[in-house]
N, C-alpha and C positions, 0 to 999 in steps of 0.2 A: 504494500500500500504506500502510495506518495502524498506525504502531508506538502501541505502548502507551503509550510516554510522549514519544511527538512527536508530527512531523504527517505529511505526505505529500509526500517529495521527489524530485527528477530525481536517477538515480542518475549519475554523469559517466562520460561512456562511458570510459575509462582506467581503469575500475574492471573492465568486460564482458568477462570475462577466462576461456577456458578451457584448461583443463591439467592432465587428470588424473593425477593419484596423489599429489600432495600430500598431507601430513598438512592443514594447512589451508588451504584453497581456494586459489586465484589470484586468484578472483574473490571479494572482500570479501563480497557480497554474500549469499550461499550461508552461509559462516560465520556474518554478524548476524543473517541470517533463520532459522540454526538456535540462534540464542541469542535471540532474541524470541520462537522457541515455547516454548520449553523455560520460557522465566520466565514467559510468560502461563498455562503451562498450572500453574507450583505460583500463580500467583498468582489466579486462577481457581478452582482445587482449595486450599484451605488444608487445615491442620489435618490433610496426610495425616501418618502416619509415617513417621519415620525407619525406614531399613535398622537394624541391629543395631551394622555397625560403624560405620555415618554418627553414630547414638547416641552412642558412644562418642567418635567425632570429640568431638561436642558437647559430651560433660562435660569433655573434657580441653580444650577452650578457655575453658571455661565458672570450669573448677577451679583452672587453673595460670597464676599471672599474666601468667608469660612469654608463653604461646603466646595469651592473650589480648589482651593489648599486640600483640604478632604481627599476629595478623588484624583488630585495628579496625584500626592504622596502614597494613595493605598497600594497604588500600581509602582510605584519606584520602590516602597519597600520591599518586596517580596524579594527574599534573598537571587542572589545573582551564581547560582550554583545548583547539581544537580540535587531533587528532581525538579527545582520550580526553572531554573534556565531552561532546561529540558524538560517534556514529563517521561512519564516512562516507556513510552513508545517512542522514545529521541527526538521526538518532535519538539520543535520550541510552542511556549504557550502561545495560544491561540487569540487571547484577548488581552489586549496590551496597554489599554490608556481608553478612560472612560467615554471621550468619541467612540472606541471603536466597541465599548460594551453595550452604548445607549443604540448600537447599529444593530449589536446580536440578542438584548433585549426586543426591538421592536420585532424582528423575524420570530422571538418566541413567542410572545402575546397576540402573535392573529394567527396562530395554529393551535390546534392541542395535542398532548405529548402523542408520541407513538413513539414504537419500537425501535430500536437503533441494533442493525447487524456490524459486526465488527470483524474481521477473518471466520472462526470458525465456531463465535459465541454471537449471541442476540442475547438481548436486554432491554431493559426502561430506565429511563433517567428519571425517576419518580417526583425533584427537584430540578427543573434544569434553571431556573434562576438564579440557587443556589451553587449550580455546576457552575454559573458565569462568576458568580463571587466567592468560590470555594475560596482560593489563597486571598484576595484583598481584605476580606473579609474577618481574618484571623491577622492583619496585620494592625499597629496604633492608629494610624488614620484611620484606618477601615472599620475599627472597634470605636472611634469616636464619631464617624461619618451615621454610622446605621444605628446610635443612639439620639442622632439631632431631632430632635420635632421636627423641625421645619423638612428633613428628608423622608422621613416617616411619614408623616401626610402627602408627600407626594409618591412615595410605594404605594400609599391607600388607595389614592387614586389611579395609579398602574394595574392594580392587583383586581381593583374592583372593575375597570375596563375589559381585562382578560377576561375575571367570572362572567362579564355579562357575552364574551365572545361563545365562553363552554356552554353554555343554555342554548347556544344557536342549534338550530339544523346542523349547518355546515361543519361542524365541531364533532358531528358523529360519524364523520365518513373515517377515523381513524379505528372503529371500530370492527370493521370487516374483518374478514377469514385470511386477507392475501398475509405473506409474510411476515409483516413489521406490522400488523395490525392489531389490534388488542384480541380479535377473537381467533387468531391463526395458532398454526401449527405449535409455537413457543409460547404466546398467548396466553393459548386456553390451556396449558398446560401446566403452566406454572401458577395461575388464578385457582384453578383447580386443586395444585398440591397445596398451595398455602392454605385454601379456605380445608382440605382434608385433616392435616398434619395434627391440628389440635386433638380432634377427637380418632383418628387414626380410620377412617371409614373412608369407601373408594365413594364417595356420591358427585355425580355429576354436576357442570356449571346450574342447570335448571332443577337439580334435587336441591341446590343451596339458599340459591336466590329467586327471588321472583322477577320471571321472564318469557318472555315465547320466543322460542327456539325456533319455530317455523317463522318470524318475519323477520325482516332486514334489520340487521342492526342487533337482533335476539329481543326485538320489540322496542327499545330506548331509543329516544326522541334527541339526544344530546349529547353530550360527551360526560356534562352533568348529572344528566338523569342515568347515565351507567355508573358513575361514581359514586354516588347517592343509593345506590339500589338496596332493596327491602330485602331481608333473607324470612327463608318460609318459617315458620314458626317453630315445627318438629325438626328440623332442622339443629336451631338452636335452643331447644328447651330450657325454660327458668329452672334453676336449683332451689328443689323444697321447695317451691312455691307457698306453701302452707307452715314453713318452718320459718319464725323470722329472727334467726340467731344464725342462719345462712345468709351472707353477705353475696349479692350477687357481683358479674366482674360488668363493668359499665361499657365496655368496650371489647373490641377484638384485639386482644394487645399480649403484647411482651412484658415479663413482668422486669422493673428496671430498678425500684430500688423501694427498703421497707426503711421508715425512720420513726423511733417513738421518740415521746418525752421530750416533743419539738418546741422551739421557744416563737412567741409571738413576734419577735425582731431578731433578725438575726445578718450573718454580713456572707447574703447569698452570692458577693458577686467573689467571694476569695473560694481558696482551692479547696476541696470536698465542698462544695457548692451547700451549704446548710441551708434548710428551707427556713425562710420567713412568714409566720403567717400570715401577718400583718399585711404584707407587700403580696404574697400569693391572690388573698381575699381581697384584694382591692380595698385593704381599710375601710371594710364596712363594719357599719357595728356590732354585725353577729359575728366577726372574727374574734372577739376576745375571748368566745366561748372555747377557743381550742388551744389556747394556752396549756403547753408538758403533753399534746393529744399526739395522734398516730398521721404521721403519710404514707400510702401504698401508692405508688406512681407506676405506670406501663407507658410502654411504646408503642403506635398503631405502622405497620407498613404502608409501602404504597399497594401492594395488591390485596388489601383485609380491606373489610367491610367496615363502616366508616358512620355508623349511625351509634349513639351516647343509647344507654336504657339505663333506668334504676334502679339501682342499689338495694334498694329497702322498697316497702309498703310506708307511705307516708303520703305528707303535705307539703307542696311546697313552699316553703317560707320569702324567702326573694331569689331572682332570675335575674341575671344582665352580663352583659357584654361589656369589657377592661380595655378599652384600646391599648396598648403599648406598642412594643418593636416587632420589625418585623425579619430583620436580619443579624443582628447583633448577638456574637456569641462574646464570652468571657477571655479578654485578653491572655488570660491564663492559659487558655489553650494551645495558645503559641507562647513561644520562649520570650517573646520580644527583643528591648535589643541590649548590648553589654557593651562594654568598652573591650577595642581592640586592643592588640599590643605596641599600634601610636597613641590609644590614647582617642582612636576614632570609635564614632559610638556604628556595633555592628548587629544586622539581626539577625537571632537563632531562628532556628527552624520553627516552622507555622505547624500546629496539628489538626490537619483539614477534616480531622472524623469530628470536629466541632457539633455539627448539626447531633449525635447521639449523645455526645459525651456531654454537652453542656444540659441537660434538660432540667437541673436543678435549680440552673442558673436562671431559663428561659421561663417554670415555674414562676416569677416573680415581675418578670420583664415582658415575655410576650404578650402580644392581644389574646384572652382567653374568656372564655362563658364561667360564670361563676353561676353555680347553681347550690342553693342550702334548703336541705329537706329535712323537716320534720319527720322523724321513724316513729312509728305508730308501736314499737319496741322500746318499753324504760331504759330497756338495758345499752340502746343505741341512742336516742334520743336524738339530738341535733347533728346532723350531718353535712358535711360538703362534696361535691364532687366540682373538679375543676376542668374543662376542655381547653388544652392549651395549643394554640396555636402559632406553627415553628415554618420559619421563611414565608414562602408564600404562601403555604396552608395556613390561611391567617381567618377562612372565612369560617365562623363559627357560629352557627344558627339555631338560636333556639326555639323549641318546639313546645315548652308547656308553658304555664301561665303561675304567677303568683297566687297563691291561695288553692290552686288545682291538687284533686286527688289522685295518686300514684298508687301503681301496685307493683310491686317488684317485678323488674322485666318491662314496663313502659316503656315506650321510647320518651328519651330529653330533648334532643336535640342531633346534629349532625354535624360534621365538617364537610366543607364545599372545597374540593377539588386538595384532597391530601390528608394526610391522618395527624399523625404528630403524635402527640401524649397527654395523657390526663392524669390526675390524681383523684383519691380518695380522701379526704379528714376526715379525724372520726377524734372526740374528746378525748380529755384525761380520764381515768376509770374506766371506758370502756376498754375489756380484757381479751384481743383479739390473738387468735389461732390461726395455722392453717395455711397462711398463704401463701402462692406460688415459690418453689426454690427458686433463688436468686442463680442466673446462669441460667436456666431452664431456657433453650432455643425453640423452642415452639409458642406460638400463643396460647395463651390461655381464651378458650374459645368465651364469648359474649352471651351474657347472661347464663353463665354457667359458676360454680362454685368458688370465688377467690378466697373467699375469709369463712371464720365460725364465732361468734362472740360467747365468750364465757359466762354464764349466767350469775 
């Protein structure tokens, strides 16, 4: 294969890596080959237009010194040595300087994702706005760029432009059977294993979710309304239903970290990421209730099912939506920079698995649904669940109403176009069991058994 701005090399098998549902590949190679098309194609096509709010991106870098200083330095930091000089297919990076990111952004937002073949792997870039700021992103400009307000509202309105592109017609044509389409041969195959792998059962795409196999598309109107999709009920059976010392899992996720005897303030942004409640809950005043309480947090893939249900049988007490950030991971994650041996200030290495590793940090920082239910159990009593939304899986839609009654297993709410991670709070006293081993590589399948509370 001939990159645009290299040559033609041996990929090292330790790269040949498959593992679907990742936000970004396992296999390196899937990622840079969907980041060499995407800059060949604006560099190939110049002089297309900007989106409306890519536009607006542009004056506000263009106009404000800050966020100008911002994005040239995010792009000059990124060390000048292998893998970021090179990446690992010896190619030079692909995206150079924020002209030419604001070029490969606009080519991602008037498509929706589809599959990327690579030699002798295929893949999904589950992230690929993330894929354009993987390195700037983990560097000090780029860790102060994607905390500014004033950047972050102009994501808002980039991000909510694309949502309204994926609701189109036209955004389901990536859908189809042919190769690199979501329902082809790699596909439906890997959609398949992931949605299986929890409960170890062979059932088809249409034993899982709700769909019709006989019309175009498997019946979805969008690209949204396949990402959005319902799964059939026996499918995912509620745990106990009738038992309510059975905590159900709110999501289709990974489990990613357990933390008791959590403190209400805490300094989420240093290393072991400590949660804050205070800051998680958006400083509402039903956070002080979980002062010394419990976090169970998971991870959602890009190919799992992407709809929140509840926890418990209860009430809901308040519902709303946190804006925060929308790219910003913990400087921590890269080494930043040190003094050479002149005495020049030089930077370490960047750790681009940022988007998993940070979710502690993100917890506090990203746009997330806060949602606190009354459990209809003394022994649970006030509870949280949080939908947190990471990069541009920012869109988090809720589904029920303040004062509305729940029964374990209801649906809350959804993520629009991506997963991310959620949490669970649960008070001090409550004396919980049970929950998934930490490491466990399979999901824990949705609305099935996470927790057991001690009575």
């Amino acid at each position: 294969m001939v990159h645009q701005h290299g040559e033609e090399h041996d990929i090292p098998k330790h790269f040949r890596i498959h593992k679907p549902g990742s936000w970004l590949p396992a296999d390196h190679r899937v990622h840079r080959e969907f980041l060499r098309r995407a800059a060949h194609h604006v560099d190939t096509n110049p002089e297309q237009p900007l989106t409306p709010a890519l536009a607006e991106l542009r004056t506000l870098i263009e106009t404000e010194p800050r966020i100008y200083m911002y994005f040239t330095q995010m792009f000059e930091e990124i060390p000048h040595k292998p893998p970021y000089y090179r990446d690992v297919t010896g190619a030079r990076p692909q995206v150079r300087d924020w002209e030419h990111m604001l070029a490969v952004l606009n080519h991602i937002v008037t498509r929706a994702p589809e599959w990327t073949d690579a030699d002798e792997s295929v893949g999904v870039v589950g992230v690929p706005m993330c894929a354009v700021f993987d390195y700037p992103m983990g560097t000090p400009s780029g860790h102060a760029a994607f905390l500014d307000p004033d950047v972050n509202k102009a994501l808002k309105k980039v991000l909510n432009e694309w949502g309204k592109f994926l609701q189109t017609p036209e955004s389901a044509e990536v859908l189809g059977d042919h190769e690199l389409g979501w329902f082809g041969k790699t596909g439906m195959a890997d959609l398949v294993q992931v949605a299986n792998r929890p409960l170890k059962t062979d059932m088809k795409f249409e034993d899982m979710y709700i769909c019709d196999p006989s019309a175009k598309h498997y019946g979805f109107k969008s690209w949204d309304d396949f990402f959005t999709r319902k799964v059939h009920e026996d499918a995912r059976p509620v745990a106990s239903p009738s038992d309510h010392s059975v905590i159900a899992n709110a999501c289709e996720s990974k489990v990613y970290n357990v933390s008791r005897n959590v403190r209400l303030r805490d300094r989420f942004f240093a290393k072991g990421q400590p949660y804050s409640l205070l800051d998680m809950l958006g400083h509402d005043d039903l956070s002080r209730h979980f002062a010394g309480g419990t976090v169970y947090q998971a991870f959602l893939n890009a190919l799992s099912y992407h709809r929140w249900h509840s926890p418990v049988t209860g009430t809901i007490r308040r519902a709303f939506v946190r804006e925060g950030t929308y790219f910003s991971e913990p400087l921590f994650e890269g080494k930043g920079y040190h003094a050479g041996p002149g005495g020049e200030s030089q930077m370490e290495d960047i750790d681009n698995a940022g988007l998993k590793l940070a979710q502690g940090y993100l917890s506090s920082l990203a746009t997330r649904a806060i949602i606190f239910i009354e459990a209809e159990s003394e022994d649970i009593g006030l509870m949280a669940f949080v939908g947190i939304g990471m990069d541009e899986v920012s869109s988090c839609d809720i589904t029920v109403r303040e004062g509305q009654k729940v029964s374990k297993g209801d649906e809350l709410g959804m993520f629009h176009f991506g997963g991310s991670s959620y949490t669970l709070v649960f008070r001090a006293g409550v004396e919980l069991e049970g929950f998934p081993e930490l490491g466990r590589e399979e999901n824990v399948p949705v609305r099935g058994k996470v927790a057991v509370v001690k009575k």
